[in-house]
Structure formats: C-alpha cells, structure tokens
N, C-alpha and C positions, 0 to 999 in steps of 0.2 A: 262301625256303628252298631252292629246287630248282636255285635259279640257281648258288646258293654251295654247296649243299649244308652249308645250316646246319642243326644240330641245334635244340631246342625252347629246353635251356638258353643255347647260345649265341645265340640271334634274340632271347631274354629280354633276356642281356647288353648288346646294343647297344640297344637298345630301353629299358634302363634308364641305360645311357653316356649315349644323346640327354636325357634327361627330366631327368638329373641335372647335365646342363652350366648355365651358367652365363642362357643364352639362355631354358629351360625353367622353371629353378629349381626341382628338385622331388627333392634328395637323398634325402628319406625314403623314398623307395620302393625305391631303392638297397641306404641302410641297412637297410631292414626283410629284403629277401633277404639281404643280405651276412650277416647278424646269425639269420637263420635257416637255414643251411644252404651259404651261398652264397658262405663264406670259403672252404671245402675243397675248391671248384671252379674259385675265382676265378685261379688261375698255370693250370692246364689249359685253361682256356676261352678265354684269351686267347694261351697258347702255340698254341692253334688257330687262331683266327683269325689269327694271324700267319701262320701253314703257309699256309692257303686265300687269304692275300690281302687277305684284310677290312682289318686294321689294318697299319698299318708295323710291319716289324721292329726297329724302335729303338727301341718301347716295354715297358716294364721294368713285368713284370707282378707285381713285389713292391708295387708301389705303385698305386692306384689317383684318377688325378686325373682327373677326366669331361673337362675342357676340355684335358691337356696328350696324350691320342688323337686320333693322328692315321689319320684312315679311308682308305680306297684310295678316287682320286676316283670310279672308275668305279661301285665300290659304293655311295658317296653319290650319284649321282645314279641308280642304280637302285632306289636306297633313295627316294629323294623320288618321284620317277616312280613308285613302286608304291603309297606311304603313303598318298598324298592328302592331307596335313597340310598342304600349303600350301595347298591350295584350301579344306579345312576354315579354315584361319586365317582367310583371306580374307574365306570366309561370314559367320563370325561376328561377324567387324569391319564387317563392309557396316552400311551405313545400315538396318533395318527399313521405312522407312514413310518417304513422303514426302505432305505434308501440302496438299491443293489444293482449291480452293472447297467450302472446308468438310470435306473426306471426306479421308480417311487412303487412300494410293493401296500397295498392297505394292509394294517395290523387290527382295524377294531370288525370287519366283516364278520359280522354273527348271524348271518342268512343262512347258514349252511345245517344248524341244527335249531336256529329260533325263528319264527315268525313276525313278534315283534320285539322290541326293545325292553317292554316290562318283564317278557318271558325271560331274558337273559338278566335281567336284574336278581328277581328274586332265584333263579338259580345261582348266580352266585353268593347271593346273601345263604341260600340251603350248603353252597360249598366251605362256607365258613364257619356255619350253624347257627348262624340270627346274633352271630357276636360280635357287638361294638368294640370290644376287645381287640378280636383280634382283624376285622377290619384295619382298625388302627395299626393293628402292626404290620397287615398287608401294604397299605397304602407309604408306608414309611421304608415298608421293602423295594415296593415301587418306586417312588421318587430315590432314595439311593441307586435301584438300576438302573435311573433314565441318566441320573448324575455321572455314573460309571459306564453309558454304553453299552447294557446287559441286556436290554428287553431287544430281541430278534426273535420275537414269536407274535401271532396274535391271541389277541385277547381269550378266544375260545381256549388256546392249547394253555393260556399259562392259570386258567381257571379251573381246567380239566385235570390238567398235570399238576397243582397245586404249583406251580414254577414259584412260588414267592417261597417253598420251603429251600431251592435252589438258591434263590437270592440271598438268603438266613446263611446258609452253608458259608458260598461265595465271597459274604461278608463277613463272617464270624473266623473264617481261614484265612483271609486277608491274599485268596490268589488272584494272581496278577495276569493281566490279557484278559480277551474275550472270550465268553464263550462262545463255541461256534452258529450259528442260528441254523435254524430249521430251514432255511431258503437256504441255506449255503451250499445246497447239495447239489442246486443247478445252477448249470453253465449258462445257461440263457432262459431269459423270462418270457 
C-alpha cells in the first residue's frame, strides 16, 4: 500500500482481480463486493489505478473481465515478492510425511531456519526470483515428483538445493528408480 500508495478499497480491488482470474477461480468474492457496494466505485478505482501505474491505461473500466487486466510488471512482482502466495502454494502442495522403517518422517518442518511461515514463503519466492514463471514450472516439477515417488527430502533442502533443477534432469533423462533420499542413510529413526 505505501509503495503505490494504494488505498484500502483499491488493495481490495486487485486482491479480488487476482482471486477472480481464471488461475484462482474464485468470482464470487468479486461478485459479492461488486453486488454490495462495489459497482459505484468500480470506474473510479480502476481510473486510479491507471493514474498510479498499477494497471495499463488501455483498460476500459466499463467492463470488468479479471483475466483481460493487464497489471504494471513492476507491480506484479512486488506484488508476489510481498504476498507470499507462491511460497504458500508451494507449502501446501509439498509432500506432508515421508514414510521409513516404519515411522512417518515430517517433510514440510521449517523451524530449523524459519521462525514463521511467511519467513519461509518469501524466501522461497527470493529462491526463484519473484517468477510466476518459473514457480509454474517448480510446482509441475513437483507434482511430477510426487507422481514418480521422487520427493525424499524436506521442503527446506529441496528449496535450498534448488532439488526441482534435479527433478528437470530426472525427468528430461527419463531415468528409472528412485532416488535415494536423504533419510536413507539411517538405519533407524
């Protein structure tokens, strides 16, 4: 807000732009402001953002389409850099639990260099470099791992270790088995 100097309602506005695109799916939250209030502000708010920057000025604020906004890049990636959604994503997609002689071992444990859970967010969002890009193509490395049996690490080492460039390799060589995991080294847990 202080960067743009956005007000309450406009940080609302693109906040419900993201959530209602097409990526998100989640128009009714949209609708439910638009529909209470939020039609008699909707040409003003967006006439703003245009002034400030936020969105391009060739958008036609008579209409409202979530995917045909186009955002200033600068602001979308200060927008991701300060969100933490992509490292949220990330979390929730991880593996929970990996399963070794006998005992369920936790994979997502990020107490050991974070404090809390946004700290580990935006560090990974800084491991990737604030790129929806290539998020995208982390996250399609990950569901391929979890498909194939590949993620035996937790979340900190394959963020650390960039392990999704391992997954790329793993994938793009087409070899076969596991790799061995990083708990595989002991005998007993």
């Amino acid at each position: 807000m202080s960067n743009y100097s956005l007000t309450a309602d406009e940080l609302l506005l693109v906040y419900l732009t993201f959530l209602a695109r097409d990526e998100e799916n989640h128009p009714e939250y949209f609708a439910k402001w638009f529909s209470n209030g939020g039609k008699d502000k909707l040409k003003t708010l967006f006439d703003s953002l245009k002034e400030k920057g936020i969105i391009h000025k060739n958008y036609n604020p008579e209409t409202y389409v979530p995917n045909d906004i186009e955002f200033n890049k600068n602001f979308l990636k200060s927008w991701i850099k300060n969100s933490g959604e992509l490292g949220k994503e990330l979390f929730d997609a991880y593996e929970p639990f990996l399963y070794i002689n006998g005992k369920y071992v936790p994979l997502k444990n990020i107490a050991k260099k974070f404090y809390s859970l946004e700290e580990f967010f935006f560090f990974y969002s800084v491991q990737i470099g604030h790129s929806v890009d290539k998020h995208k193509e982390v996250m399609e490395l990950l569901e391929w791992g979890k498909n194939n049996k590949q993620i035996k690490y937790g979340i900190l080492e394959f963020c650390v270790s960039h392990k999704w460039d391992e997954l790329k390799y793993i994938k793009e060589h087409n070899l076969d088995g596991e790799v061995a995991s990083t708990f595989d080294v002991y005998d007993n847990i």
